[in-house]
C-alpha positions in Angstrom: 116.7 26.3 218.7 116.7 23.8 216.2 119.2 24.2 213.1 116.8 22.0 211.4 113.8 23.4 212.7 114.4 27.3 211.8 114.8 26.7 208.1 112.2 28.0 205.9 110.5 25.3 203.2 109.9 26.7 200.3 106.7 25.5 198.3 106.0 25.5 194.7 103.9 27.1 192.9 101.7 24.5 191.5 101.2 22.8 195.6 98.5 23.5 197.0 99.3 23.7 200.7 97.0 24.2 203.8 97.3 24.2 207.7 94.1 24.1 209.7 93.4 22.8 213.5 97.1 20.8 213.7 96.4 19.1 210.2 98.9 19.9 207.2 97.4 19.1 203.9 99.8 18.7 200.9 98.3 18.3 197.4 100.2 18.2 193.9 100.6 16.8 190.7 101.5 13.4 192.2 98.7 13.2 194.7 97.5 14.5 198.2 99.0 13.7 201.8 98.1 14.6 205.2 99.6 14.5 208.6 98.8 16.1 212.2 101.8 17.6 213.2 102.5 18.0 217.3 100.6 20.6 219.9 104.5 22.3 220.7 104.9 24.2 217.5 103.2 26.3 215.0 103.1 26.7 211.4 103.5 30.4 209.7 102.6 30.7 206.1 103.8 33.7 204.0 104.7 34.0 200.2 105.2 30.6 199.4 107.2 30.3 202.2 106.7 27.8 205.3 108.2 28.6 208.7 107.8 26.5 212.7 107.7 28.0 215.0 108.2 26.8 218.5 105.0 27.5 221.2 106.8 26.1 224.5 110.7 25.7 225.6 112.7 22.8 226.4 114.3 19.8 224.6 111.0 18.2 223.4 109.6 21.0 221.9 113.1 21.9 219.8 113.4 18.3 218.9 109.6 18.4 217.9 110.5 21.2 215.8 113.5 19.9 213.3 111.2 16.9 213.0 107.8 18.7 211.9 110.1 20.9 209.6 111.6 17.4 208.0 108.1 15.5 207.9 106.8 18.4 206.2 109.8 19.3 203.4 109.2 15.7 202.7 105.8 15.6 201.8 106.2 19.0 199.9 108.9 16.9 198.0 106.7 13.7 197.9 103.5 15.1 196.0 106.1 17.0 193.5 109.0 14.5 193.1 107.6 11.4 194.7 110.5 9.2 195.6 112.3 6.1 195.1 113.6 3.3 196.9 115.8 0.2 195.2 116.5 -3.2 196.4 118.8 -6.2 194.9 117.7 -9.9 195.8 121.4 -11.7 195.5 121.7 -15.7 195.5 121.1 -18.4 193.0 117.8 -19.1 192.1 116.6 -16.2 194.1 113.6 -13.7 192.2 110.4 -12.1 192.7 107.5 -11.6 190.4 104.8 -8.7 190.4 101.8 -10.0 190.4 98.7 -7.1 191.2 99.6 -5.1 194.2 102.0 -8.2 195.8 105.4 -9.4 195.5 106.0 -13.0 195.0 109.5 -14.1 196.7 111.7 -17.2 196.1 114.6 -16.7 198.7 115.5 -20.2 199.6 112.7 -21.2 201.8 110.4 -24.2 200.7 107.5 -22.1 200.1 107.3 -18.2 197.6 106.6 -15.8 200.1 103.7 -13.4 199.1 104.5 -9.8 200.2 101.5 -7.6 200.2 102.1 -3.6 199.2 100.6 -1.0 201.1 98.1 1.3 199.4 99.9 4.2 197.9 103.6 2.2 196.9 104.1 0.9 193.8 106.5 -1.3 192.0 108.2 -3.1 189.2 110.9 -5.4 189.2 113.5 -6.1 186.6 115.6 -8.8 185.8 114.1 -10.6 188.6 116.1 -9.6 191.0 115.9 -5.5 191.1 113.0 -4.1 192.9 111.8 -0.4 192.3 109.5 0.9 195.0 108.0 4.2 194.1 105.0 6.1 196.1 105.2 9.7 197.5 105.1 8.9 201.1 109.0 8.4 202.3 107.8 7.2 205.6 105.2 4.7 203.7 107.9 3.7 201.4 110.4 3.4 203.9 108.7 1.1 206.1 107.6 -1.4 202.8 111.0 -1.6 201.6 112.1 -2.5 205.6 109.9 -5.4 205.5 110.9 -6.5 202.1 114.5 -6.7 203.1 113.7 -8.0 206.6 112.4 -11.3 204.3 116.0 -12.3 204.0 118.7 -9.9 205.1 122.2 -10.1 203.6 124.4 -12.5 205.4 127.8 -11.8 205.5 129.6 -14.9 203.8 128.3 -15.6 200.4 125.8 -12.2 200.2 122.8 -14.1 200.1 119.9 -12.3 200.6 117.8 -8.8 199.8 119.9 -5.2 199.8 119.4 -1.9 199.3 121.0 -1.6 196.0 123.5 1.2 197.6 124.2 -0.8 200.6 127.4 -2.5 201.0 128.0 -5.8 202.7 130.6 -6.5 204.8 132.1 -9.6 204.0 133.7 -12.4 206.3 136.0 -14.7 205.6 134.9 -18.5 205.6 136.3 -21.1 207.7 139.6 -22.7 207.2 140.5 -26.3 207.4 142.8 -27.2 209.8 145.3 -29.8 209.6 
């Protein structure tokens, strides 16, 4: 079994949280999500207490498992907590600007590049060059803050480009003139 998979998920009080024909529905004070979760395992619900459960053997299925239990703490976590993800633009003359729900980007190319949110991310820069994404989805916010930083990844000689504001950038050594 799955170490993952056989811990319970505790769910607070003020969630509302329902499991009905393979659809989990989450809803709190930050808003409502809803995901199918696979045909392999079960959900049991008892005193505020979540538990999967595995229907069928093998790999798959236990694998299935740890990852329904994760999808599922994190949505529990997302409509209470919400979460946060923070990126640094680095390089002169590089900044964004907020404008409705799209991020304007001067990276060094000859044009801005317009980057478009998805519906249920939100975000504010400051300083120009710090970008908060916020939304209660991880998997949502994951995947928009991939793309932001897929705009201009970090190069490893000056450290031009966008970063995850914990990431670290392995730097290189430039060339040397030879004589």
């Amino acid at each position: 079994m799955s170490r993952v998979g056989k811990k319970p998920i505790q769910i607070p009080n003020k969630t509302k949280f329902t499991f009905s024909n393979g659809v989990v529905k989450v809803e709190g004070k930050k808003g409502k999500l809803k995901r199918e979760i696979p045909s392999v395992v079960d959900l049991k619900i008892e005193e505020g207490v979540v538990k999967v459960i595995l229907l069928e053997a093998g790999r798959r299925a236990v694998a299935l498992q740890g990852l329904t239990r994760s999808l599922i703490a994190n949505m529990i976590i997302g409509v209470e907590k919400g979460f946060e993800r923070v990126l640094e633009i680095n390089g002169v003359g590089y900044r964004a600007t907020l404008s409705g729900n799209s991020i304007s980007f001067n990276i060094g190319y000859s044009h801005p590049i317009i980057f478009e949110l998805a519906k249920g991310v939100e975000a504010s820069i400051d300083k120009n060059n710090v970008i908060t994404l916020s939304g209660i989805d991880k998997e949502l916010l994951g995947h928009s803050a991939s793309g932001i930083r897929q705009l201009r990844p970090p190069e490893p000689y000056k450290g031009k480009g966008i970063k995850y504001i914990e990431e670290r950038i392995q730097r290189k050594a430039g060339k040397t003139g030879a004589k």
